[in-house]
C-alpha positions, 0 to 999 in steps of 0.5 A, a space after each residue: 363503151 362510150 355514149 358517144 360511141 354507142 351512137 355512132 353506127 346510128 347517126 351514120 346510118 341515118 346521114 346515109 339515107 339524108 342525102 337519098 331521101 331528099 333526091 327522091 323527095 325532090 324528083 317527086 316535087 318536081 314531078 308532081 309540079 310538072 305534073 299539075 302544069 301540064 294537066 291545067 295547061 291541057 284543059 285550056 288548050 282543051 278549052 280552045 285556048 292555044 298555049 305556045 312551047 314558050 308559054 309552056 316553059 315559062 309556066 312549068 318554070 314558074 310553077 317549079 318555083 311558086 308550086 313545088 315548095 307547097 307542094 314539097 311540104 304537102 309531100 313531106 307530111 304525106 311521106 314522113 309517116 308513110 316511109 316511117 312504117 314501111 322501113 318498119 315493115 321492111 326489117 319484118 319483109 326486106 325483100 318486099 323493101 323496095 315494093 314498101 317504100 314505093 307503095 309507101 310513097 306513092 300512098 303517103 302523097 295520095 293521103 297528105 293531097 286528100 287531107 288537104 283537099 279535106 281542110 282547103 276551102 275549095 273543092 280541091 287544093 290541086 286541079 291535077 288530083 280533082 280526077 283519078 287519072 291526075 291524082 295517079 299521074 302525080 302519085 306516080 312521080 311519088 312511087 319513082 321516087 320511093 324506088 329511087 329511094 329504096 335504090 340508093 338505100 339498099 344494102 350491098 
């Protein structure tokens, strides 16, 4: 048998898992953001400020462009070690798969926010995860997307 061969079933494999776990990547990306625009619009508004629909689309669109690829980063560090372990754990339990790779996601984005919050020079890198009920908003976005994820990579 080939070398070439003999790595066939592997590169296939892991090409057929690329495609959805960049999907879920980005819906949790684009989630979050939203996410985090919308928590710090609301405390203006809770301010007295008034924000009108415009404001609000224009301000969430600008978010998806400036935020979402930091925070895509954040996510992508946060995800890669936890996703790693439950695809682990998940050959010992495939039917928890799905259950693993959503806890996975939604605790691996908590963890990379935290450790940013730990090195960022403010109190916290996002407004959104300063309280429990933001940083649960933003992690449920990341637990979607982990069961989108373990969706579109079950085996039929």
């Amino acid at each position: 048998m080939s070398l070439s061969t003999a790595r066939t079933p592997i590169n296939r494999r892991w090409t057929q898992h690329l495609a959805p776990l960049l999907m879920a990547w980005l819906l949790a990306t684009a989630w979050g953001s939203v996410v985090q625009t919308h928590w710090n619009l609301q405390a203006l508004v809770n301010l007295g400020v008034d924000i009108p629909a415009a404001v609000r689309a224009r301000t969430t669109w600008q978010d998806l462009i400036g935020f979402a690829p930091v925070y895509a980063g954040i996510l992508a560090a946060g995800w890669l070690p936890a996703l790693a372990v439950a695809a682990l754990l998940a050959r010992r339990w495939p039917a928890g798969r799905s259950a693993l790779l959503a806890v996975a996601a939604g605790v691996g984005m908590v963890a990379a926010v935290r450790t940013v919050d730990a090195v960022a020079p403010m109190p916290v890198f996002i407004d959104a995860t300063r309280h429990l009920p933001g940083l649960l908003a933003m992690a449920a976005g990341a637990v979607v997307a982990g069961l989108l994820y373990a969706r579109l990579t079950a085996r039929r």
